[in-house]
mmCIF file of the C-alpha atoms, coordinates in Angstrom:
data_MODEL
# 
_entry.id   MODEL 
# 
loop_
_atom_site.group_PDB 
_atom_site.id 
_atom_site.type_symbol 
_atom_site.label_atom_id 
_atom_site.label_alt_id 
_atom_site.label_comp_id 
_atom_site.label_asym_id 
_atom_site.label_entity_id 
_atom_site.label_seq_id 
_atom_site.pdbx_PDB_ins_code 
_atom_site.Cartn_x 
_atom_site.Cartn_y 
_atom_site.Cartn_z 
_atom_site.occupancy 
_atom_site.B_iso_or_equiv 
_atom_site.pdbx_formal_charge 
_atom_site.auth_seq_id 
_atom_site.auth_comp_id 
_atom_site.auth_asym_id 
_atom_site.auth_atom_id 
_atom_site.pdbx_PDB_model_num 
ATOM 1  C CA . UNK A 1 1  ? 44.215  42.126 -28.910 1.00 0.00 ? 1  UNK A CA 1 
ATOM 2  C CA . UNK A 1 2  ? 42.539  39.468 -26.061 1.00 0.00 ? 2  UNK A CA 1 
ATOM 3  C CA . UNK A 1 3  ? 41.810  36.758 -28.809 1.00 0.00 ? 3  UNK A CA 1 
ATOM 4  C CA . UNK A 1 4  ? 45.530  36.217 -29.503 1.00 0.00 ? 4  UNK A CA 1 
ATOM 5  C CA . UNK A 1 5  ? 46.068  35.353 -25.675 1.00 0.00 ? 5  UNK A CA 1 
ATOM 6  C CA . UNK A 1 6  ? 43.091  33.437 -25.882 1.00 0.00 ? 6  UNK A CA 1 
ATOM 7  C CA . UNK A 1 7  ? 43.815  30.941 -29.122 1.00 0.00 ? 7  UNK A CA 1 
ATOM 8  C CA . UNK A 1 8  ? 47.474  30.139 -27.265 1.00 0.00 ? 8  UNK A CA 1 
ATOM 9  C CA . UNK A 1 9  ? 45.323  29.001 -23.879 1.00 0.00 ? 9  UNK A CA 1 
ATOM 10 C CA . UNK A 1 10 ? 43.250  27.139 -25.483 1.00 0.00 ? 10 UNK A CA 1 
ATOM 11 C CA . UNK A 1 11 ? 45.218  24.422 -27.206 1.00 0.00 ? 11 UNK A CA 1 
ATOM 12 C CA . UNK A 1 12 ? 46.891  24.041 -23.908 1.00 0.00 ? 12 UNK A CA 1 
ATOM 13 C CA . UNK A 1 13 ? 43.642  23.359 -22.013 1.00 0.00 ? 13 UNK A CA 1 
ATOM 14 C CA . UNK A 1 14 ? 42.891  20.737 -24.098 1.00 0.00 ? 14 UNK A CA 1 
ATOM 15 C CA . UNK A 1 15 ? 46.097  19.369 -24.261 1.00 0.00 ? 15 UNK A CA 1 
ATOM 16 C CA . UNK A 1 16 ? 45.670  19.114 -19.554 1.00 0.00 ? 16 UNK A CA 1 
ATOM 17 C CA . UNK A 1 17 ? 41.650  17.481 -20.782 1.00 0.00 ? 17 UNK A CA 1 
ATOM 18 C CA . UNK A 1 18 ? 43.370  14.605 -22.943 1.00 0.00 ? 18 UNK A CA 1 
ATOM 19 C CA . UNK A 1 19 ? 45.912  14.439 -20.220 1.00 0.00 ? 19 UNK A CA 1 
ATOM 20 C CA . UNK A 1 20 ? 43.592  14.213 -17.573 1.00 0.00 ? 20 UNK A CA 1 
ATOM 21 C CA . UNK A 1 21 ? 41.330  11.500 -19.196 1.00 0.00 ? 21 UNK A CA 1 
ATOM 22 C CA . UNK A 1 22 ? 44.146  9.157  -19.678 1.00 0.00 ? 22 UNK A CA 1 
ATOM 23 C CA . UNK A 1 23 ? 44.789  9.322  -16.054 1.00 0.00 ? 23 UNK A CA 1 
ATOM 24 C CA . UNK A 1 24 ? 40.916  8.050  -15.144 1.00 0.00 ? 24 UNK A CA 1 
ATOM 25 C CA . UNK A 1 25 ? 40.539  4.250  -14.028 1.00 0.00 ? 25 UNK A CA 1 
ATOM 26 C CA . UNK A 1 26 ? 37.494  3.187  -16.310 1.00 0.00 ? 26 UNK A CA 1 
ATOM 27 C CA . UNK A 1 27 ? 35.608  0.352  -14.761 1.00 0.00 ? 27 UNK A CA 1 
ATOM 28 C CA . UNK A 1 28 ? 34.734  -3.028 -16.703 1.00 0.00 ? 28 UNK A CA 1 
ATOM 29 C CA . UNK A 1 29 ? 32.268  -4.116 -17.826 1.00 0.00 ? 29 UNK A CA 1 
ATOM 30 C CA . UNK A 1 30 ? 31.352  -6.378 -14.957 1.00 0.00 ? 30 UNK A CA 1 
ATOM 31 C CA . UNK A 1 31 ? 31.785  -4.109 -12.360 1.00 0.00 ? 31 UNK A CA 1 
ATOM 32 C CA . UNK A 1 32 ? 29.716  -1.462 -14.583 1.00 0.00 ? 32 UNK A CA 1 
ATOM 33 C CA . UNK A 1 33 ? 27.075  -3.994 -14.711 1.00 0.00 ? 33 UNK A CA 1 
ATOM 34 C CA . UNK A 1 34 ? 26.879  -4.733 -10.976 1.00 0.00 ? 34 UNK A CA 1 
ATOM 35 C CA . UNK A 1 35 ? 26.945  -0.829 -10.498 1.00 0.00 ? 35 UNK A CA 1 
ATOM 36 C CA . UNK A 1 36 ? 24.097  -0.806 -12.648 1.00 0.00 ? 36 UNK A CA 1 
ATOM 37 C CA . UNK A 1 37 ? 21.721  -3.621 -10.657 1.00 0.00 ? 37 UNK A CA 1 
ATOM 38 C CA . UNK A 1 38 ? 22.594  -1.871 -7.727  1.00 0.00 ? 38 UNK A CA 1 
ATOM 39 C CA . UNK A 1 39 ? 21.195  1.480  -8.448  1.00 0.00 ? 39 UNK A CA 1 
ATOM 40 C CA . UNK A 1 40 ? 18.137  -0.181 -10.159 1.00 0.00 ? 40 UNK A CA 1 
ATOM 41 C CA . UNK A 1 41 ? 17.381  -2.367 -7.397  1.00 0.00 ? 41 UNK A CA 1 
ATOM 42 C CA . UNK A 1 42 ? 17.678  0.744  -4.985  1.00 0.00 ? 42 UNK A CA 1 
ATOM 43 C CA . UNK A 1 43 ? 15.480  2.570  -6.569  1.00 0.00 ? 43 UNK A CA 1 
ATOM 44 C CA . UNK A 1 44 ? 12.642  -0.159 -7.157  1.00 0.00 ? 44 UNK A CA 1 
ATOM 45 C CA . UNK A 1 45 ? 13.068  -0.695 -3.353  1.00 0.00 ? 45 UNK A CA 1 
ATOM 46 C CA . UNK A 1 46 ? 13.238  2.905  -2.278  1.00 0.00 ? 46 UNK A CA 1 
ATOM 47 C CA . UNK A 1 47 ? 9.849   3.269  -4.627  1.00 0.00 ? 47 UNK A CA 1 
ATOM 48 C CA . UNK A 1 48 ? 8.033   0.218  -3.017  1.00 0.00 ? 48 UNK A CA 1 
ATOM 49 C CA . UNK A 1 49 ? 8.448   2.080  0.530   1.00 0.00 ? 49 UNK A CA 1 
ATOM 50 C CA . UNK A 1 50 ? 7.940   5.336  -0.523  1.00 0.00 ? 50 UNK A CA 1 
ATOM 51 C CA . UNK A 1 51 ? 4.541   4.078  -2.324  1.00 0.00 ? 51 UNK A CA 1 
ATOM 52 C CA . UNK A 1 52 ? 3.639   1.891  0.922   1.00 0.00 ? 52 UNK A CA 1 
ATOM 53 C CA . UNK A 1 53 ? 4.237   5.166  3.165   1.00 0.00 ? 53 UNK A CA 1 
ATOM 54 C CA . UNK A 1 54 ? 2.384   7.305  1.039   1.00 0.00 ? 54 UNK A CA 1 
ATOM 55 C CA . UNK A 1 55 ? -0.472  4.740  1.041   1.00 0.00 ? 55 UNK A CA 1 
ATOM 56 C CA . UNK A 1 56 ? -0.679  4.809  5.103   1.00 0.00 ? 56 UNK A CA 1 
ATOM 57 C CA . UNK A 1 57 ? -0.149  8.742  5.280   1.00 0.00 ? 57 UNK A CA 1 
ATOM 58 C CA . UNK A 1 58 ? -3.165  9.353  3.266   1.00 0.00 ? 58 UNK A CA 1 
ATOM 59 C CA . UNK A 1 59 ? -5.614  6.569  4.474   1.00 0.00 ? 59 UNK A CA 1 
ATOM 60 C CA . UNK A 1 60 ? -4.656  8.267  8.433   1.00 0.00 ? 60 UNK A CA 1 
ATOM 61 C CA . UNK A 1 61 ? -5.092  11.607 6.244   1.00 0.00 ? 61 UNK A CA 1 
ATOM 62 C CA . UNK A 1 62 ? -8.355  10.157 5.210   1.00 0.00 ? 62 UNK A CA 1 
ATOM 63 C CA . UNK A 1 63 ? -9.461  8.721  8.533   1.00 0.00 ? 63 UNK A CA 1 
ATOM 64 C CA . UNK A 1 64 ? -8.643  11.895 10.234  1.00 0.00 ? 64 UNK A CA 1 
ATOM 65 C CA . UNK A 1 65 ? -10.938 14.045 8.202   1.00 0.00 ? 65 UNK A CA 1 
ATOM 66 C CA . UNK A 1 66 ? -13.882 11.758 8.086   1.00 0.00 ? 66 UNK A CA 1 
ATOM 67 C CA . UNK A 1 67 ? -14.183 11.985 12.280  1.00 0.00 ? 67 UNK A CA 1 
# 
């Protein structure tokens, strides 16, 4: 009796999906690309300081231990 409700919900939720998606403002591809050397550029820069940090924390780790 529940699946009847169901199959006349459904088509209409897909029906708000495609409506929705035409509404979204894809970027280019230029501004996609910049985006994309952003977040890569971050990250290598983020993981050169995290690297450097973790290189002082454990030689002071290491000094401290040896006294």
């Amino acid at each position: 009796m529940g699946d009847s409700a169901e199959k006349q919900t459904r088509p209409s939720f897909f029906k708000g999906v495609k409506a929705e998606f035409k509404k979204i403002s894809w970027p280019d591809r230029q501004a996609t690309l910049k985006q994309s050397v952003a977040v890569v550029a971050i990250s290598v820069v983020l993981g050169i300081i995290i690297a450097i940090l973790d290189f002082v924390i454990q030689y002071g780790v290491n000094f401290l231990t040896s006294i």
